[in-house]
One Martini backbone bead per residue (centre of mass of N, CA, C, O) as a GRO file, in nm:
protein
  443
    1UNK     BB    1  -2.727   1.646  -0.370
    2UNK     BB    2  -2.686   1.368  -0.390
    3UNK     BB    3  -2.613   1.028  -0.199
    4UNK     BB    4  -2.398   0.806  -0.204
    5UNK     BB    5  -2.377   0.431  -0.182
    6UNK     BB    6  -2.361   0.111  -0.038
    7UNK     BB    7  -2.401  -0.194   0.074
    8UNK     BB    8  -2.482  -0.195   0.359
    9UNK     BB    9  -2.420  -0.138   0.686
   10UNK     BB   10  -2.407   0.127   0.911
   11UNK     BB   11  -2.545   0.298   1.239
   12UNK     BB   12  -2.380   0.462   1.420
   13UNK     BB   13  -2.305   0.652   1.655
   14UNK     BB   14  -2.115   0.980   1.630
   15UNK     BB   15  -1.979   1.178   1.855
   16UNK     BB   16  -1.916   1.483   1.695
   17UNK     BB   17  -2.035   1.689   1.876
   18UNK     BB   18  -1.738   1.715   2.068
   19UNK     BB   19  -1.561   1.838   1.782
   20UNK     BB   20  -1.677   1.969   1.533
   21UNK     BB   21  -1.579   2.311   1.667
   22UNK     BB   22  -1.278   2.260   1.682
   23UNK     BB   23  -1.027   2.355   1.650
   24UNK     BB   24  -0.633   2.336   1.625
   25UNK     BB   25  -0.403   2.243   1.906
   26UNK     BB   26  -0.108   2.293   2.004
   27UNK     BB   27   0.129   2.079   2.170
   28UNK     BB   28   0.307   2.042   2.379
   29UNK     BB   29   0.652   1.957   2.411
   30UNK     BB   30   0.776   1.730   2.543
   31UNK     BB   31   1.033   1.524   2.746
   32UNK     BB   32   0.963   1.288   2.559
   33UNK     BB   33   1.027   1.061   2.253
   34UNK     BB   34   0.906   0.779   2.090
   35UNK     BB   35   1.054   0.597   1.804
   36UNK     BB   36   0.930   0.385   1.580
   37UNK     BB   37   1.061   0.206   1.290
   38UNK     BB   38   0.718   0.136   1.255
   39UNK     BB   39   0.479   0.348   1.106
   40UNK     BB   40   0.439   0.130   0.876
   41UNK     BB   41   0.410  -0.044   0.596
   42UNK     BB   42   0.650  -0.251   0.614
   43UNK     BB   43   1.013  -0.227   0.655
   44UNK     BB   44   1.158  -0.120   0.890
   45UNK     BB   45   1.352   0.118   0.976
   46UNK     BB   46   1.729   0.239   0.993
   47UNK     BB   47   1.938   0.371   1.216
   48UNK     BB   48   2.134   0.646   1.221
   49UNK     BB   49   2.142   0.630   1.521
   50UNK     BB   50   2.292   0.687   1.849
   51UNK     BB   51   2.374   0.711   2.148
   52UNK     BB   52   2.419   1.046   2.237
   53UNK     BB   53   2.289   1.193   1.995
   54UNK     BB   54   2.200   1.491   1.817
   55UNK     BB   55   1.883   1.588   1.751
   56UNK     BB   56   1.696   1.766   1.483
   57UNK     BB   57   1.377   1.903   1.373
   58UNK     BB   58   1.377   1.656   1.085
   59UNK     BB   59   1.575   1.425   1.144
   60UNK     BB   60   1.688   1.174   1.003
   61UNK     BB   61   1.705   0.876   1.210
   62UNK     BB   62   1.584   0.667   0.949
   63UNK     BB   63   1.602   0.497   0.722
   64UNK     BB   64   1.467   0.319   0.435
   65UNK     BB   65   1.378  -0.051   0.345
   66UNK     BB   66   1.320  -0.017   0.099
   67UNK     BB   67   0.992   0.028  -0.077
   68UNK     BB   68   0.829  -0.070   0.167
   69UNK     BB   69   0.889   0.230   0.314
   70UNK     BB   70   0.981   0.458   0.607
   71UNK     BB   71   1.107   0.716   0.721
   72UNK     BB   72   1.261   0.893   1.008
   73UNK     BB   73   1.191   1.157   1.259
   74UNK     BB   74   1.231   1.441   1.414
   75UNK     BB   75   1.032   1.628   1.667
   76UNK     BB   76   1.308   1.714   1.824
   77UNK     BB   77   1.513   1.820   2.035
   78UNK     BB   78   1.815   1.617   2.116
   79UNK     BB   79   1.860   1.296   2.269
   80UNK     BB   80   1.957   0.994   2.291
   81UNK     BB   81   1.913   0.741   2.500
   82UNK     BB   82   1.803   0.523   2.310
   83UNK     BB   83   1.762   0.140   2.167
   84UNK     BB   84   1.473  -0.027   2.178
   85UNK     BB   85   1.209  -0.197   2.318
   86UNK     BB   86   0.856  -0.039   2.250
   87UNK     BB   87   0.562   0.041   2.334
   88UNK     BB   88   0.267   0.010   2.133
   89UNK     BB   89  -0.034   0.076   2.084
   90UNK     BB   90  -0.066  -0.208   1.904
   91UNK     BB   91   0.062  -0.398   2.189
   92UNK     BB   92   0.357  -0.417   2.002
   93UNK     BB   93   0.675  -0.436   2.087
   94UNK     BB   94   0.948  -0.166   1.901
   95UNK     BB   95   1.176  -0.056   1.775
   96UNK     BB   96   1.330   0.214   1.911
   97UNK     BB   97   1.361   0.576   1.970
   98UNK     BB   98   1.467   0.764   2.210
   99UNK     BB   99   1.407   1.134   2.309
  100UNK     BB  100   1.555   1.408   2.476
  101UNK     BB  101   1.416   1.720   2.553
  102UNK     BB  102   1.592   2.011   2.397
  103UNK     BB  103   1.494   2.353   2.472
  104UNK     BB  104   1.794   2.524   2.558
  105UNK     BB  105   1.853   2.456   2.273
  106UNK     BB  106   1.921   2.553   1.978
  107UNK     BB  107   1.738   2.532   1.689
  108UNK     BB  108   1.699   2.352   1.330
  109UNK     BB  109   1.483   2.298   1.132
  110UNK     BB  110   1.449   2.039   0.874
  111UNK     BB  111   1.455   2.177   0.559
  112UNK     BB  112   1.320   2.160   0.272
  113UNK     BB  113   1.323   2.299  -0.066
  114UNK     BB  114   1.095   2.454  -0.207
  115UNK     BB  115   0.826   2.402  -0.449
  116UNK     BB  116   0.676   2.405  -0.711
  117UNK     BB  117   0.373   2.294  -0.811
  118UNK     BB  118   0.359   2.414  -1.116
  119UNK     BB  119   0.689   2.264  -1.182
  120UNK     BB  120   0.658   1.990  -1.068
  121UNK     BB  121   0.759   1.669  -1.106
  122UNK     BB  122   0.643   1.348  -1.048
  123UNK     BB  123   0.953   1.302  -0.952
  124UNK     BB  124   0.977   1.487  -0.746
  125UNK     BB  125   0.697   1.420  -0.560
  126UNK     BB  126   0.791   1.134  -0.461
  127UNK     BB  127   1.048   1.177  -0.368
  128UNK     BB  128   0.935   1.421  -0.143
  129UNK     BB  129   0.747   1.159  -0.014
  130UNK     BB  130   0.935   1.000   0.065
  131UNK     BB  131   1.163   1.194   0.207
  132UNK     BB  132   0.902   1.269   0.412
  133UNK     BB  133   0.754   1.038   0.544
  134UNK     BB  134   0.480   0.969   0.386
  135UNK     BB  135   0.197   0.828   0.522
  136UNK     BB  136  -0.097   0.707   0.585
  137UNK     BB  137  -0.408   0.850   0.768
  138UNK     BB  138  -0.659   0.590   0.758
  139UNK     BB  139  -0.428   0.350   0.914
  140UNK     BB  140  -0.258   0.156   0.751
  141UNK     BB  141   0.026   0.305   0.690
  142UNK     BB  142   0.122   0.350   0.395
  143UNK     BB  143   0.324   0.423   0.136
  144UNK     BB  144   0.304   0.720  -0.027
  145UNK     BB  145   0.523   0.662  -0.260
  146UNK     BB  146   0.391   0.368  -0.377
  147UNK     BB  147   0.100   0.482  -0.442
  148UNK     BB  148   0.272   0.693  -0.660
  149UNK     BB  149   0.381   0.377  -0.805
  150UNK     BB  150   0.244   0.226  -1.026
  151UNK     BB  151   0.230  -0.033  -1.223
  152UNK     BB  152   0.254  -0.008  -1.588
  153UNK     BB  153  -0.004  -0.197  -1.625
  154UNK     BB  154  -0.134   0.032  -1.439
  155UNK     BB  155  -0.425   0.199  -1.469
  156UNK     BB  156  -0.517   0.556  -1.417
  157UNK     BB  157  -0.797   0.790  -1.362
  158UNK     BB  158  -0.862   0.809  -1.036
  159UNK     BB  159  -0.870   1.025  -0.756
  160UNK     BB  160  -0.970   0.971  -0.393
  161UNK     BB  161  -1.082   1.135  -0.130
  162UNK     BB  162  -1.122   1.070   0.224
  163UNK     BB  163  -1.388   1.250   0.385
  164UNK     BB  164  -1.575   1.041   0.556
  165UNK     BB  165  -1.531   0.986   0.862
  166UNK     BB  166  -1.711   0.704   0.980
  167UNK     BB  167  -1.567   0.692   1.266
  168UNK     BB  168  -1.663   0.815   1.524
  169UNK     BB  169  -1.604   1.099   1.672
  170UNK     BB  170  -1.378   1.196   1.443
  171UNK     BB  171  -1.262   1.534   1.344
  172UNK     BB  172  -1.014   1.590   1.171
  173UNK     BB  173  -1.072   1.584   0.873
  174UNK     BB  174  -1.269   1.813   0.895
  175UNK     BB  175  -1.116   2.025   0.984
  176UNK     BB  176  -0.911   2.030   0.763
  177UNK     BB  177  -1.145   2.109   0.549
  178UNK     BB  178  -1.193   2.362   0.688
  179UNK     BB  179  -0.952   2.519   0.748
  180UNK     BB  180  -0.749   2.380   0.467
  181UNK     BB  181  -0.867   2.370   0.161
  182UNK     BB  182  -0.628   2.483  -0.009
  183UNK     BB  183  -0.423   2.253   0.071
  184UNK     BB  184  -0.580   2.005  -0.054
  185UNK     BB  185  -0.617   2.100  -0.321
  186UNK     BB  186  -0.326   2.067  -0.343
  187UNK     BB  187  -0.242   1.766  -0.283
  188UNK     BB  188  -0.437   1.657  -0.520
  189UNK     BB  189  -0.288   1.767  -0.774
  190UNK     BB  190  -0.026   1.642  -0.714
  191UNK     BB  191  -0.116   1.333  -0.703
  192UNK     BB  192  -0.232   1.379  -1.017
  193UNK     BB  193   0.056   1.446  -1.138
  194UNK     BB  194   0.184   1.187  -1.063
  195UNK     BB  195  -0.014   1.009  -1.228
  196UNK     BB  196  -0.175   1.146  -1.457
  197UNK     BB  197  -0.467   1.241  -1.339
  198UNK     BB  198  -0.764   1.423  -1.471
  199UNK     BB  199  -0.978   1.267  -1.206
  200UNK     BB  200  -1.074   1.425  -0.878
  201UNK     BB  201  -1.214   1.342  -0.579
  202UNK     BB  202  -1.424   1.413  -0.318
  203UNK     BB  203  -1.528   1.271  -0.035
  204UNK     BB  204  -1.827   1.340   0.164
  205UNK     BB  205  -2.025   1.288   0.377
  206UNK     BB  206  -2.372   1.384   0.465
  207UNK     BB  207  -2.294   1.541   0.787
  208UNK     BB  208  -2.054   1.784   0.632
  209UNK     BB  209  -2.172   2.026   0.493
  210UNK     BB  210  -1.949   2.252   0.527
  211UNK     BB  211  -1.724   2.075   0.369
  212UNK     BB  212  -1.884   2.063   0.092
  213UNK     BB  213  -1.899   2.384   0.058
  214UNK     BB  214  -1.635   2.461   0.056
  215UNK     BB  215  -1.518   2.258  -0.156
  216UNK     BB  216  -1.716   2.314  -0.422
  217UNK     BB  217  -1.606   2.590  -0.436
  218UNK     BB  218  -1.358   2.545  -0.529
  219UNK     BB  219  -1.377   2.334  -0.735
  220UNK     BB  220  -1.520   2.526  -0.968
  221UNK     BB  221  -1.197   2.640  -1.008
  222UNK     BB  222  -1.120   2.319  -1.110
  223UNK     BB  223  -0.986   2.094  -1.348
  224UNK     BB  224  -1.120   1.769  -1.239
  225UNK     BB  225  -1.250   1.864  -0.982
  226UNK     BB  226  -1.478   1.682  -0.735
  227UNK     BB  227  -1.782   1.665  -0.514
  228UNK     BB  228  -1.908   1.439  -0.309
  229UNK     BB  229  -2.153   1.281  -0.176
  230UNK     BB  230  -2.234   1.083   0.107
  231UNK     BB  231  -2.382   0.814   0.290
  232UNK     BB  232  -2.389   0.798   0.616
  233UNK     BB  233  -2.215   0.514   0.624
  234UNK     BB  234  -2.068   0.219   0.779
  235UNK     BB  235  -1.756   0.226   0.608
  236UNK     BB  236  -1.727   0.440   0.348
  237UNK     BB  237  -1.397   0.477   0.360
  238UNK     BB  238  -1.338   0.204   0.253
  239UNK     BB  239  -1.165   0.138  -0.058
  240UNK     BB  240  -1.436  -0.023  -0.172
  241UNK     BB  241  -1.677   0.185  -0.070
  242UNK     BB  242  -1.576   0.401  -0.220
  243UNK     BB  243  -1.560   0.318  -0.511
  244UNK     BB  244  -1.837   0.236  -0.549
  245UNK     BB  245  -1.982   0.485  -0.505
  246UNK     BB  246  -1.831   0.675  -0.714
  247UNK     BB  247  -1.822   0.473  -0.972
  248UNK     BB  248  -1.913   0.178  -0.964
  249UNK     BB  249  -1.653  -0.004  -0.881
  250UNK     BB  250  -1.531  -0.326  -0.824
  251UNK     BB  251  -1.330  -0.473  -0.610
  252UNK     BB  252  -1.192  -0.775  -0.579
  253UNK     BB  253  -1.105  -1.009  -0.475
  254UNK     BB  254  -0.764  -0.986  -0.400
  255UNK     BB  255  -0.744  -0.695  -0.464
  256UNK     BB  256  -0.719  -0.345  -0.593
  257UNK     BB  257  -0.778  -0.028  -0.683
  258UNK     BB  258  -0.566  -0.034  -0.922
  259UNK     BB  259  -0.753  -0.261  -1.095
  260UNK     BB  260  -0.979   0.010  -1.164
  261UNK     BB  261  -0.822   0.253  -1.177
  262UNK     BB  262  -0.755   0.339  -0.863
  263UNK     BB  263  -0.667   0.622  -0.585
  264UNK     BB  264  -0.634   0.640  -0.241
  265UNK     BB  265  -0.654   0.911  -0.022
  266UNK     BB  266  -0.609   1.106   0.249
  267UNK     BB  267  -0.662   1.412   0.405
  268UNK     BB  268  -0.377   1.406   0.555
  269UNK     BB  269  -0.223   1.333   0.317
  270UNK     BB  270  -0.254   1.589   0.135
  271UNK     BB  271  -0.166   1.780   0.358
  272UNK     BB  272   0.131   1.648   0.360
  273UNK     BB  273   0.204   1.732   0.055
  274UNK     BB  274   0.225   1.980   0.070
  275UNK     BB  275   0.397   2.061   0.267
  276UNK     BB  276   0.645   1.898   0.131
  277UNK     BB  277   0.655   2.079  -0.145
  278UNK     BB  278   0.550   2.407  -0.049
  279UNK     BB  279   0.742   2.381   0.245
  280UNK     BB  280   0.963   2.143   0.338
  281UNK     BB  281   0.812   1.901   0.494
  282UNK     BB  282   0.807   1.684   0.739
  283UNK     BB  283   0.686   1.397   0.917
  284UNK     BB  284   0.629   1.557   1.291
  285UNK     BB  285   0.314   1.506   1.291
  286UNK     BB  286  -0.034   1.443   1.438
  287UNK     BB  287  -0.349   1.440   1.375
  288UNK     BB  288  -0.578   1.470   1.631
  289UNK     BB  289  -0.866   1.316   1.828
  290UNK     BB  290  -1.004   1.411   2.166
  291UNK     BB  291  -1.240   1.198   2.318
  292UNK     BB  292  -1.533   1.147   2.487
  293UNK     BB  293  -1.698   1.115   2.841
  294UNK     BB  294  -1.377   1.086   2.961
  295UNK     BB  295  -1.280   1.343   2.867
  296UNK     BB  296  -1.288   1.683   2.973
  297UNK     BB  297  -1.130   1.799   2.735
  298UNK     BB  298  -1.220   1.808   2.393
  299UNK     BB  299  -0.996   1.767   2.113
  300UNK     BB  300  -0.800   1.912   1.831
  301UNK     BB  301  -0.470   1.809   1.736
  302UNK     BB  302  -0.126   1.885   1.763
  303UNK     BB  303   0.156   1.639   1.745
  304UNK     BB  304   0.407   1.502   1.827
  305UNK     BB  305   0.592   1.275   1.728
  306UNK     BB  306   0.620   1.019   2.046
  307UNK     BB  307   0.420   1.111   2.206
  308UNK     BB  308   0.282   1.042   2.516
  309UNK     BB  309  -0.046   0.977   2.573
  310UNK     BB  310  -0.041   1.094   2.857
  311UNK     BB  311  -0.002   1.384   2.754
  312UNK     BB  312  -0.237   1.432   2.579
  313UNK     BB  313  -0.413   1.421   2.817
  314UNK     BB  314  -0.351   1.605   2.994
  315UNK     BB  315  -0.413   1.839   2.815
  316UNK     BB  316  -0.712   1.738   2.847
  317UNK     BB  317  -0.725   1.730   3.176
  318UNK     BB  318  -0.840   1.445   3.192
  319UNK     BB  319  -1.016   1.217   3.332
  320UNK     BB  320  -1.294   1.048   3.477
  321UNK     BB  321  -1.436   0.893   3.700
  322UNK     BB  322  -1.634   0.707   3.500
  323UNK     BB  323  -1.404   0.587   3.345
  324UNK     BB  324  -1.310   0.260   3.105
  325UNK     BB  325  -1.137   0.348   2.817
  326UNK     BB  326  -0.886   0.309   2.582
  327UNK     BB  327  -0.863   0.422   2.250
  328UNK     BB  328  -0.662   0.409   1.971
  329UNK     BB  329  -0.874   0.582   1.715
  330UNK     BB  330  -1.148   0.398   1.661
  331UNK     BB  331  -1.419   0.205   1.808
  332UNK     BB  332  -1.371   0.008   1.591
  333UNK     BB  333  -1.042   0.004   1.476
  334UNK     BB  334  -0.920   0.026   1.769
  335UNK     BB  335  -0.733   0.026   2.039
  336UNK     BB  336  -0.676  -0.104   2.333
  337UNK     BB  337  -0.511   0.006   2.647
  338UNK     BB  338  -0.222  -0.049   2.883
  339UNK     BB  339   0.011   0.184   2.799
  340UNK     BB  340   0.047   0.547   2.824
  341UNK     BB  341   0.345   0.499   2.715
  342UNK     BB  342   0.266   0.552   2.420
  343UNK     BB  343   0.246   0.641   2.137
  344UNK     BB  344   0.250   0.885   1.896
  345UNK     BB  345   0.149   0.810   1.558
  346UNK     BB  346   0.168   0.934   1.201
  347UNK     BB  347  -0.169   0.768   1.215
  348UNK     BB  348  -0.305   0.868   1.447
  349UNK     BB  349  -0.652   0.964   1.454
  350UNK     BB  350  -0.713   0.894   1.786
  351UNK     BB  351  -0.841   0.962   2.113
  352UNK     BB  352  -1.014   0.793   2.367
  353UNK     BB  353  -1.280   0.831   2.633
  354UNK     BB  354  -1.447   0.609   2.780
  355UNK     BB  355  -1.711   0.487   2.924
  356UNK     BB  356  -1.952   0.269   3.025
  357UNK     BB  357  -2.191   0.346   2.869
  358UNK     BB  358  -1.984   0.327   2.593
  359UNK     BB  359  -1.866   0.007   2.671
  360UNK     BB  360  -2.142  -0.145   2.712
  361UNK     BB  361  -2.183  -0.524   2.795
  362UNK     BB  362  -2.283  -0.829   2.719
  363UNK     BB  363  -2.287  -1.131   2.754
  364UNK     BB  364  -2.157  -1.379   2.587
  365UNK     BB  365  -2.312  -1.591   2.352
  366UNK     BB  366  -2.444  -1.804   2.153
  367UNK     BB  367  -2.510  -1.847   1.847
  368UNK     BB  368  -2.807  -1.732   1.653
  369UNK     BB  369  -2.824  -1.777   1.364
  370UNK     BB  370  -2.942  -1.498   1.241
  371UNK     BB  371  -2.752  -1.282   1.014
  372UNK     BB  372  -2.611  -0.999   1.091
  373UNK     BB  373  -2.354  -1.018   0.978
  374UNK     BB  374  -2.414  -1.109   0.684
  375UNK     BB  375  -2.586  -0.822   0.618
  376UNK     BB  376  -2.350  -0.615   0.728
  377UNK     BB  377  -2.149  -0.708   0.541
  378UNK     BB  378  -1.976  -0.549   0.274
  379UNK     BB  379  -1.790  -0.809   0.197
  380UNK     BB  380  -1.986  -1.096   0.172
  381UNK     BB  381  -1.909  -1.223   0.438
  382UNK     BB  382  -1.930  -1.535   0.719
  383UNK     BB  383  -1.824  -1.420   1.040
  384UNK     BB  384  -1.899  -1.683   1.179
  385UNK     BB  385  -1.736  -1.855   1.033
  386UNK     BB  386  -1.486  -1.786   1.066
  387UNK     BB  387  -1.441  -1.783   1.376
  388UNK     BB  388  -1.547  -2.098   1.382
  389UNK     BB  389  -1.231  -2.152   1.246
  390UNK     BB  390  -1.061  -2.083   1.458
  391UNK     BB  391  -1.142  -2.191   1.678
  392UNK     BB  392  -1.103  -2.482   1.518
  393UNK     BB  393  -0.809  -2.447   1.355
  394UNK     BB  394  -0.929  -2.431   1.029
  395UNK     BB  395  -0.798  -2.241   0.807
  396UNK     BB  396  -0.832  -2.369   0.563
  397UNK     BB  397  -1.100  -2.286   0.554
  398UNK     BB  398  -1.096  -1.991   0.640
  399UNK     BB  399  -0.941  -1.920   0.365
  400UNK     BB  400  -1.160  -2.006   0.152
  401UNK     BB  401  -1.376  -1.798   0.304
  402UNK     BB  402  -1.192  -1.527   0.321
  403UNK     BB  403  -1.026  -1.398   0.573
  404UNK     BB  404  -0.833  -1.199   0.380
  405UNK     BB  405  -1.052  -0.975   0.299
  406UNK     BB  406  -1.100  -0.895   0.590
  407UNK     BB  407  -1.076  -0.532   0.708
  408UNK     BB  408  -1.179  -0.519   1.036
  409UNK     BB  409  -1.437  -0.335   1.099
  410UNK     BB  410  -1.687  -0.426   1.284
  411UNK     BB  411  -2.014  -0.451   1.221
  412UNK     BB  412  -2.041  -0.770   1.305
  413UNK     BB  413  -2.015  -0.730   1.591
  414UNK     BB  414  -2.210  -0.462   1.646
  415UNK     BB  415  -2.476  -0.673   1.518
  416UNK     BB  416  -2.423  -0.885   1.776
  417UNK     BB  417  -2.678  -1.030   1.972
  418UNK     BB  418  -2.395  -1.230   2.139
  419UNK     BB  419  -2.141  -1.082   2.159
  420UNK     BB  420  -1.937  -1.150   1.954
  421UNK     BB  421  -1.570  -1.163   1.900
  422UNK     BB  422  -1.521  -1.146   1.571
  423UNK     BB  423  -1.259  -0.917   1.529
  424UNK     BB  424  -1.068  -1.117   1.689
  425UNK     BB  425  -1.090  -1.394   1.568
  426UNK     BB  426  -1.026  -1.324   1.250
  427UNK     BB  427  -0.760  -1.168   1.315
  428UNK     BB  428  -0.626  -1.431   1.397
  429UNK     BB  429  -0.677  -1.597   1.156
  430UNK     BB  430  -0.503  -1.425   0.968
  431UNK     BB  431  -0.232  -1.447   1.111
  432UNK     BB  432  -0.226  -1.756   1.031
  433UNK     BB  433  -0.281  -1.775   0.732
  434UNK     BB  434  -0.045  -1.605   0.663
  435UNK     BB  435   0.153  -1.800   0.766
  436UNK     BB  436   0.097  -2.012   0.586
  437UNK     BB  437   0.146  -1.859   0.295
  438UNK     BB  438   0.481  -1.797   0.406
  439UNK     BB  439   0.531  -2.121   0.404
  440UNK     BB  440   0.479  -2.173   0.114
  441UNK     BB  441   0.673  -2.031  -0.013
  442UNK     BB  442   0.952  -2.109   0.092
  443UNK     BB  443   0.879  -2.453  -0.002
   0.00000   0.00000   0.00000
């Protein structure tokens, strides 16, 4: 099986082999868990609870608002202590409902009816994949229940599962693919249904030999799905290198996947789907990775969604001494930590304790105009120049120059060898530009 893949990108080193023999252990319930109103893109969820309510893990209490948005539930039994802002991974504090936990009180978790899958209707499948709160696991936590509802003038032809997992450390979905491989394949025919969709591929990089054997074995008794291999190299599951390399389509910039007749989804996506149809269940837990050469003992975790990050370290042992940075995500598109009082919320994907050998940087220097940042960008932009166009607050050339495109992967700063911090440059540009984007809405 050849292994296809994308027009540039790197080869960071992958620290693979420190999680992927190991299976998924279930962490105990905190004492506390924190739940922000927003854990997905689009408009933050509503409360439904008030100080002092009890309740049952699965019970939603925030519905959605709008269709771009996405219902939160409880991920244990207990009380609401508070509602208000609380820090979170992503830096900046939420809107977020406390929950303390009582384990002394008999506990009754809220599950659907469960669905027949070979039975159930496309309209029943989005249904209750929109109320089981399940959004994307790839890191963007879009809502999945939007993704599976394209405009009628938008054909779609391919679902394709990401089981790339390009981002180091990470072997979540790894795991995901060993473990539950037959879960896997019922939730991509879901997905394939929702869509009316006859031809569905499960992509996966060639460095995962033994989830390519296992899900392929699968695949030749199901009619219409099939397993790619794909070139180890980053960021292959990004969804614009994922379409090109398995279809040959290019989506052009300021498109979507749908625009080429494609919907990408994660494989914890997938696995959140079949869960949510045929056993009933609504998304109160997150899989994810915690590794890294500052943590004693990594692990792949099932975590409830609230947990705060401290509580994931110790339960892997805590940090080493000479632990030096944390971050969650992955290495390249994750965020560092500065309050481990945040929790993990349901797309975080890995939990790392980096040393300093593993985060070690020389000191930042002026641009040699090189030109290595613009022969690794994937999608063929110029991130020198967009970063030096934020340092000068030119947004207006920032636009033209595509500032809005890049999808903030990070090979350009990776192989930046005057160390020029470009993915958080860019990242200010874009937030710049889009606010000038919706003030010219308004006017």
């Amino acid at each position: 099986m050849s292994s296809k893949t994308f027009k540039s990108g790197i080869h960071p080193k992958e620290y693979k082999e420190l999680t992927e023999h190991l299976s998924f252990e279930t962490i105990p319930l905190p004492d506390e868990i924190t739940l922000p109103l927003s854990q997905h893109l689009g408009k933050e969820a509503k409360a439904l609870v008030k100080k002092g309510d009890e309740v049952q893990p699965g019970q939603m209490i925030a519905q959605a608002e709008g269709f771009v948005s996405a219902p939160i539930h409880s991920s244990v039994a207990g009380k609401v202590m508070s509602l208000g802002k609380e820090q979170t991974s992503s830096g900046f504090p939420k809107d977020s409902i406390v929950i303390k936990t009582n384990e002394t009180v008999e506990s009754q978790k809220f599950l659907f009816t469960p669905l027949n899958p070979n039975a159930v209707t496309a309209e029943e499948i989005r249904e209750r994949v929109a109320l089981a709160g399940i959004v994307g696991q790839g890191g963007a936590a879009f809502p999945t229940a939007v993704k599976l509802t394209p405009p009628k003038d938008k054909t779609i032809d391919v679902v394709i599962l990401n089981g790339c997992e390009c981002e180091p450390y990470l072997t979540r979905d790894y795991r995901f693919m060993i473990e539950r491989p037959d879960d896997l394949i019922s939730g991509l025919k879901l997905i394939m249904k929702a869509l009316d969709v006859k031809r569905g591929v499960i992509g996966i990089e060639d460095n995962k030999p033994e989830a390519i054997k296992i899900l392929s074995g699968k695949a030749k008794y199901e009619e219409g799905i099939e397993v790619v291999s794909l070139k180890t190299k980053y960021p292959q599951g990004a969804e614009k290198m994922l379409i090109k390399a398995v279809t040959g389509r290019e989506v052009p910039p300021g498109k979507l996947p749908l625009d080429v007749g494609a919907v990408i989804q994660n494989i914890g996506t997938a696995i959140a789907i079949h869960d949510a149809i045929v056993n009933g269940e609504v998304l109160i837990t997150a899989a994810l990775t915690v590794s890294g050469k500052g943590i004693k003992n990594p692990k792949n975790l099932i975590v409830p969604v609230g947990t705060p990050i401290q509580n994931v370290i110790d339960y892997c042992g805590g940090v080493t001494e000479d632990a030096m940075k944390i971050v969650v995500g992955g290495p390249m598109m994750g965020f560092a930590q500065f309050d481990l009082q945040a929790p993990v919320m349901k797309a975080t994907s890995g939990i790392l304790v980096l040393t300093k050998d593993e985060v070690a940087k020389n000191p930042e220097t002026p641009c040699l105009r090189c030109g290595q940042c613009i022969e690794a960008c994937p999608l063929n932009l110029m991130p020198t120049k967009l970063a030096r166009y934020t340092q000068l607050n030119r947004f207006e050339h920032a636009e033209e120059a595509g500032i809005t495109v890049c999808m903030e992967c990070g090979t350009c700063a990776y192989t930046c060898p005057a160390n020029i911090p470009l993915v958080q440059w860019i990242r200010l540009g874009k937030q710049k530009v889009l606010q000038m984007q919706k003030e010219r809405v308004v006017k």
